[in-house]
C-alpha positions, 0 to 999 in steps of 0.5 A, spaced: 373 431 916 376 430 909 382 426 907 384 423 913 393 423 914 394 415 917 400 414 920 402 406 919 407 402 923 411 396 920 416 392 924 421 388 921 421 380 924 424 374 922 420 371 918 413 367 921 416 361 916 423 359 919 425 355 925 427 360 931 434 358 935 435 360 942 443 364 942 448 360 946 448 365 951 440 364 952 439 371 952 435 371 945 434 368 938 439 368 933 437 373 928 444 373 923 443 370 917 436 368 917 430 371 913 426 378 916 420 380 913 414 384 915 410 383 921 404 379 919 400 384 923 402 390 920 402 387 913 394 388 916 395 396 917 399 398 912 393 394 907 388 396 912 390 404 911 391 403 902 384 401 902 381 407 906 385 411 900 382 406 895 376 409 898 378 416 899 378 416 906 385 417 906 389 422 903 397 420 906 399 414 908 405 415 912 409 408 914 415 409 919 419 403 922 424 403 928 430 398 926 436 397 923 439 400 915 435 393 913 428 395 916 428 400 909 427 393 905 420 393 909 419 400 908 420 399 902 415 393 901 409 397 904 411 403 899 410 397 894 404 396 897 400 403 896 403 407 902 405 414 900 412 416 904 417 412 910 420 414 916 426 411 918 427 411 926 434 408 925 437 404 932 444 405 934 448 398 936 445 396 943 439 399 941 436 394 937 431 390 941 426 397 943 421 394 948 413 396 947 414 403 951 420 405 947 417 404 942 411 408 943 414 414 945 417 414 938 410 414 935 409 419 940 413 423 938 412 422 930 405 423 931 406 430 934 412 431 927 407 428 922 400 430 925 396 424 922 388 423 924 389 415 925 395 411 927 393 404 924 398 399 928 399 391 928 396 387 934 403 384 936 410 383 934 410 376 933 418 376 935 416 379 942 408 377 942 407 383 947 401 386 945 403 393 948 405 398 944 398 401 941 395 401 947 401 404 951 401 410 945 394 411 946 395 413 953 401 417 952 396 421 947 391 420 950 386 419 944 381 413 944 384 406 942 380 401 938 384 395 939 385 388 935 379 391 929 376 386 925 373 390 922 374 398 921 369 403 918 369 411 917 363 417 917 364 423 919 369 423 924 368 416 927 370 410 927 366 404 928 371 398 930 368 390 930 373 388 935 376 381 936 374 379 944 374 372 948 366 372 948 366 373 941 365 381 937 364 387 939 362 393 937 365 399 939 365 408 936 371 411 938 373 419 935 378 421 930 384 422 932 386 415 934 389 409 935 387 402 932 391 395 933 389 390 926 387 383 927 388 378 922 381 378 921 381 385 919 383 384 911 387 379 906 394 384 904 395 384 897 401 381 894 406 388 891 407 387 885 412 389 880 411 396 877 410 397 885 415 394 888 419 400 881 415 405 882 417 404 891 424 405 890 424 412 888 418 414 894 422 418 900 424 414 906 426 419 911 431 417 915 432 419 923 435 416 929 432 416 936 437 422 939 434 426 932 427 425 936 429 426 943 427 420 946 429 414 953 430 407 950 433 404 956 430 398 957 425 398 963 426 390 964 431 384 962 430 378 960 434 373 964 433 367 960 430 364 953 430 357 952 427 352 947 420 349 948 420 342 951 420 337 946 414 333 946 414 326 948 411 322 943 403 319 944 402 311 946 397 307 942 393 303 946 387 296 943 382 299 946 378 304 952 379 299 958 387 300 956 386 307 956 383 308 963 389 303 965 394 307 962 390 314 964 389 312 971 396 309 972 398 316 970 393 319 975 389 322 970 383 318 973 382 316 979 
């Protein structure tokens, strides 16, 4: 298989490094005003698949992104970063929180448009944590899916994928096409840098809306309430371990 086509998801998120608010009304976080940028996993795919391109194993790298007119912004980062073309799936007021099925009908239905060989996805949202869009894709495709790689390497038509799992690694072949989820592990993205970030905004960005593709994106369920995490009470400290079985047993952490 020569050159192969990667199709590349990038989600904009609010940024890992800022202090998340729940909304007065408990039905979400605060998301005006505050900084967004590029799902951390996804800056793994989009790295992941420029330097499959590096190598020659892919000739087109397609980024595609669902979200408001400032999801253009993380396009354009990975358009810096090395890929080739975006997709803009801009979302109407009222569809802007897409679960993970929505999502992969989407990618479904840009796959039949685009025709690409790999789907290279992050492993998870770090807003959502659902962890399900990749494999929900790869069902809708029915193409193999090699989930949370740490390791990718192409020949011939296969992949081999080191996975990350609870026991340890795991080695798997799945063949092309196919769907892979990125692992922090799988690599280090590059910083874009400045004749990049220039030659990046005169990349195409083809933009379309969900009733351009044709699909369902009503929710399937509904959050009932969002609430801050517990404060953590602060430690005692005690003179010595006789006193911290005493305060352990008077807790009823010892019997």
């Amino acid at each position: 298989m020569s050159g192969l086509r990667v199709l590349v998801g990038c989600k904009r998120v609010i940024d890992y490094a800022v202090k998340i608010r729940v909304r007065p009304d408990h039905l979400g976080v605060v998301t005006d005003g505050v900084k967004h940028s590029m799902n951390p996993f996804d800056e793994n795919a989009v790295e992941e698949a420029v330097r499959m391109k590096q190598k020659k194993v892919a000739k087109e790298i397609i980024v595609a992104s669902c979200g408001p007119t400032q999801s253009q912004e993380t396009i354009r980062t990975a358009l810096a970063m090395g890929a080739d073309r975006g997709i803009h799936v801009e979302l109407a007021k009222g569809e802007e929180d897409l679960q993970p099925l929505a999502v992969a009908k989407v990618f479904a239905k840009l796959v039949e448009k685009e025709k690409p060989d790999l789907v290279i996805l992050g492993k998870q949202a770090i807003d959502d944590d659902s962890n399900q869009t990749t494999q929900l894709l790869a069902g809708l495709l029915d193409w193999p899916q090699g989930t949370m790689a740490s390791v990718l390497e192409h020949s011939d038509g296969v992949l081999k994928i080191t996975r990350e799992i609870d026991g340890g690694l795991e080695d798997i072949s799945v063949k092309l096409p196919a769907v892979v989820s990125a692992d922090l592990r799988l690599n280090e993205p590059r910083y874009a840098t400045l004749p990049n970030i220039m030659k990046a905004k005169k990349k195409k960005i083809e933009k379309m809306s969900v009733a351009d593709i044709g699909v369902d994106v009503t929710p399937r369920l509904k959050v009932q309430n969002v609430v801050d995490p517990p404060v953590r009470e602060a430690g005692d400290k005690v003179p010595d371990v006789s006193v911290l079985i005493e305060k352990m047993k008077e807790k009823g952490h010892l019997k």
